[in-house]
C-alpha positions in Angstrom: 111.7 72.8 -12.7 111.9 71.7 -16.7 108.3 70.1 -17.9 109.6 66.5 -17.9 111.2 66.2 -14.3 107.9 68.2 -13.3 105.4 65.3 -14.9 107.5 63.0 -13.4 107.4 64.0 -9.9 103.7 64.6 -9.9 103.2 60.7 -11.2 105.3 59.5 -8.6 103.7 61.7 -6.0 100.5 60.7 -7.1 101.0 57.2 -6.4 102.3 58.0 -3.3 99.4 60.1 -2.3 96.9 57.3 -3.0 99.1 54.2 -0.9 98.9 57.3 1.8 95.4 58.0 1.6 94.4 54.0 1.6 96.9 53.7 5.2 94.8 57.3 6.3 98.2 59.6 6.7 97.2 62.9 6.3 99.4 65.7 4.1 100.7 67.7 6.8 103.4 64.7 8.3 103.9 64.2 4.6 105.3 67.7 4.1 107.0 68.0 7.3 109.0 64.4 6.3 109.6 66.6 2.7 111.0 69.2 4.4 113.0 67.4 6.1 114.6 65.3 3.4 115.6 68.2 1.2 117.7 69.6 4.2 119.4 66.0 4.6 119.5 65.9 0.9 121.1 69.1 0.7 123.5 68.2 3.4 125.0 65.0 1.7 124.8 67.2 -1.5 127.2 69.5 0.2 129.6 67.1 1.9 129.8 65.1 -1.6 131.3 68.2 -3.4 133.8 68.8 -0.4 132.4 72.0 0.9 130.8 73.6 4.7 127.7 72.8 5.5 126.1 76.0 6.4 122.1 76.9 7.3 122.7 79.8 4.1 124.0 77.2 1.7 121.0 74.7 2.4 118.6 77.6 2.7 119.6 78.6 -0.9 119.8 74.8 -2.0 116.2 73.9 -0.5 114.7 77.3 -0.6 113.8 77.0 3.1 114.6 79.8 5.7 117.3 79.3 7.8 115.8 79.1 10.7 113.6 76.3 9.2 116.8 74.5 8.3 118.5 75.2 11.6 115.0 74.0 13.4 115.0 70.8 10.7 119.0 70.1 11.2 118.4 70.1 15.2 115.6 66.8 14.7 116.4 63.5 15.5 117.5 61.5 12.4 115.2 59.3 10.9 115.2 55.6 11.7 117.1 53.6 8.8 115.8 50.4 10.2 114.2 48.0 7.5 112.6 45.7 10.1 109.7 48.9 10.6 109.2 48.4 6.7 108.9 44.8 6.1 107.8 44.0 9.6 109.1 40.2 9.7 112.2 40.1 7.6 111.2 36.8 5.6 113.5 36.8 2.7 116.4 36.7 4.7 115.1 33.4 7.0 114.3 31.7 3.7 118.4 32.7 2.8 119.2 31.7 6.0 117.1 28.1 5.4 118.8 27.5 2.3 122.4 28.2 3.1 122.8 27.2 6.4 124.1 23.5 7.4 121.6 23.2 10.4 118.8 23.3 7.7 119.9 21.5 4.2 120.4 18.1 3.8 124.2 16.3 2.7 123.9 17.8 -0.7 123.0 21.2 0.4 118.8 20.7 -1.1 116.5 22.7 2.0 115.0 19.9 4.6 111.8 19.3 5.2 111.3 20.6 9.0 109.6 19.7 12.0 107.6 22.7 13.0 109.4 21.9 16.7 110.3 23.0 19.5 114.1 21.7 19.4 116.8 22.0 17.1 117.1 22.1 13.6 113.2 22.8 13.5 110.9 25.5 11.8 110.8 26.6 15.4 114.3 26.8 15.7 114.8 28.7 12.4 112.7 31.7 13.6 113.8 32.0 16.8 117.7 32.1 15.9 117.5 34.3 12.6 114.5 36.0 13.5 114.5 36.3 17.3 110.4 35.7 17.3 108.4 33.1 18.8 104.8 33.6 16.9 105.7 30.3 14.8 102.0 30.1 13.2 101.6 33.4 12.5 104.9 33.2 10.2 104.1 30.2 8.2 100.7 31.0 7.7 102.3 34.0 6.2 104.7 31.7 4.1 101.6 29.6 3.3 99.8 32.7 2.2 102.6 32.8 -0.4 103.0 29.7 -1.3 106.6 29.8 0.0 106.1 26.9 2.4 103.7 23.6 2.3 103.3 20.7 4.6 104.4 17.0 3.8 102.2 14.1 5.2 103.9 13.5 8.7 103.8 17.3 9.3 107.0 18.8 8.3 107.5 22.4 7.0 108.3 22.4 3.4 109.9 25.0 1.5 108.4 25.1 -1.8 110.1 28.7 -3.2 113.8 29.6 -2.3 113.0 33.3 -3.1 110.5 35.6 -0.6 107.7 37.0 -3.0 105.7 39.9 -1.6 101.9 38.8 -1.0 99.7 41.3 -2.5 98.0 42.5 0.4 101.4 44.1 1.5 101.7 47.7 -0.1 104.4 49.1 1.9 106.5 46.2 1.1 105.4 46.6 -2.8 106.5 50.3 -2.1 109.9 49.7 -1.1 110.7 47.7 -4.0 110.0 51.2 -6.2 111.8 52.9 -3.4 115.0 50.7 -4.4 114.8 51.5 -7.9 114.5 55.3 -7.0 117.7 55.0 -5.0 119.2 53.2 -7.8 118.8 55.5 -10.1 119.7 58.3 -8.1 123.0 56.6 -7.7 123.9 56.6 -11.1 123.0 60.1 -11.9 125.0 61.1 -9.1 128.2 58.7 -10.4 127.7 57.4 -13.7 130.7 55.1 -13.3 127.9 53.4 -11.0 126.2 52.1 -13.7 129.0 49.5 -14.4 128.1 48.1 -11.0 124.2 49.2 -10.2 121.8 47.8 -13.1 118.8 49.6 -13.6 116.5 49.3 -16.6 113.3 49.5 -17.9 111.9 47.2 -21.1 108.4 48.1 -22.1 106.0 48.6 -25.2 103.6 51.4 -26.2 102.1 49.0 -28.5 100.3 46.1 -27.6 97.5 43.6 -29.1 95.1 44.2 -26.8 94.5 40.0 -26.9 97.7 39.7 -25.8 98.0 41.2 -23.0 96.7 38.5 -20.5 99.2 36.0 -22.5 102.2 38.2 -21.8 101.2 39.3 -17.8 101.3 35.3 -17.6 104.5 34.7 -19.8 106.2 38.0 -18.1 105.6 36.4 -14.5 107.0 32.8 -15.6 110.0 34.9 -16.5 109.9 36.9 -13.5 109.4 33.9 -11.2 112.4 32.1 -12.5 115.0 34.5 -13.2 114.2 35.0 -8.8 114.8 32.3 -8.1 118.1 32.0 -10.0 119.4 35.4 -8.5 118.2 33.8 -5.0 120.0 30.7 -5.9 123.1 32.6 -6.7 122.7 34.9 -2.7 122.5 32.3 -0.9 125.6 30.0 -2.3 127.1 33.5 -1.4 125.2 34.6 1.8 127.0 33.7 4.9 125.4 31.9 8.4 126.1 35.3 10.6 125.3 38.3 10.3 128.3 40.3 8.7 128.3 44.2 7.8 128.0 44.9 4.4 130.1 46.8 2.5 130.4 48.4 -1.1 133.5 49.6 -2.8 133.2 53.0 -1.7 133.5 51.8 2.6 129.7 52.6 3.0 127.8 49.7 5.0 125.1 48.6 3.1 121.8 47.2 4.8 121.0 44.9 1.3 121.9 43.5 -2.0 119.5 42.2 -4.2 117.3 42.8 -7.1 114.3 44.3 -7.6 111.8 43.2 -10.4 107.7 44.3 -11.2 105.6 44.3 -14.0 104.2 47.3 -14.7 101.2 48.7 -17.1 100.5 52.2 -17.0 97.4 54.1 -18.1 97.0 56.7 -20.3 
């Protein structure tokens, strides 16, 4: 491993460790979930370039034994569901709020809603994108931030057409870096990618140290409305049912969207 990719992976592992430590994981499922994910790494690595997937090949690729591959190759394959990640998926019933005629008004603006139970209420909303029941529980949550408010007879208001993470989420925060790791992976892999799949990073090593609250502030205005245009733009383009998703290559994809933090890092 060359110095640079070797810093780099201990920073990211680092960050890892500590959002693993805080949720009290321990290293050894860590390593075991490592293992594993060079072996299925090595696997799609293999099947990319055309060639038989062997135990030798991925033992020389991962430099595990090949009866550790064999043993690794013979486990059940990990869940891909997003739902265990983000627990209530509310981005998508905000989409589904915005874009759907049972919940805008004649001009296509979000209506206020009766929290419910019938149709074309709050109630309604969760329990036909979302399948759930635990009404309060979800708009506290949307309270929390400040996605939703409540007019003066009652109704549910939807104050932000994009879901932002609340802070006291770090597994959500997580996947967002997780996204841009997959990104960029991507485009290493296929740089004719990066025509499609933008990933970028704008930063300054030199700062005036008074201006740094100023531009966290001025940064998150830009943040904050540059979401909500690219939320804008999904959901004139999202559909009412749930459709497979597809990129140009005939892979299903589970989401499209953007990803966007502001970061400071220490010395």
């Amino acid at each position: 491993m060359n110095e640079r990719l070797r810093i780099v992976t201990r920073r990211i592992l680092e960050s890892l460790a500590r959002i693993l430590i805080r949720e009290g994981v321990k290293l050894a499922p860590i390593t075991e979930i490592l293992r594993k994910a060079y072996v299925d790494a090595a696997i799609e690595e293999i099947q990319c370039e055309g060639g038989t997937v062997t135990a030798s090949r991925i033992s020389t690729m991962t430099g595990l034994s090949r009866k550790s591959v064999t043993s690794l190759r013979c486990q059940p394959p990990e869940s891909t569901d997003l739902s265990l990640v983000y627990g209530i998926d509310y981005g998508d019933l905000i989409t589904h709020w915005v874009s759907s005629s049972d919940f805008v008004d004649p001009v296509g603006k979000p209506r206020d809603l009766e929290v419910g139970p019938g149709n074309g209420t709050f109630s309604d909303l969760v329990e036909r994108r979302l399948g759930r029941n635990d009404v309060e529980h979800i708009l506290n949550t949307l309270q929390k931030a400040d996605n939703v408010g409540f007019t003066q007879d009652g109704r549910v208001r939807l104050n932000k057409r994009a879901w932002v993470t609340v802070a006291d989420a770090p597994l959500q925060l997580a996947d967002t870096v997780v996204s841009g790791l997959h990104t960029t992976e991507k485009i290493l892999r296929d740089r004719n990618l990066a025509k499609i799949l933008c990933c970028r990073t704008v930063y300054t090593s030199n700062i005036d140290p008074t201006k740094v609250d100023p531009a966290r502030q001025s940064i998150r205005r830009k943040i904050k409305q540059f979401t909500r245009e690219v939320d804008d733009y999904l959901a004139a383009v999202g559909s009412e049912t749930r459709k497979p998703l597809r990129n140009h290559e005939g892979h299903e994809l589970q989401r499209v969207g953007v990803g966007i933090y502001y970061f400071e890092i220490e010395k």
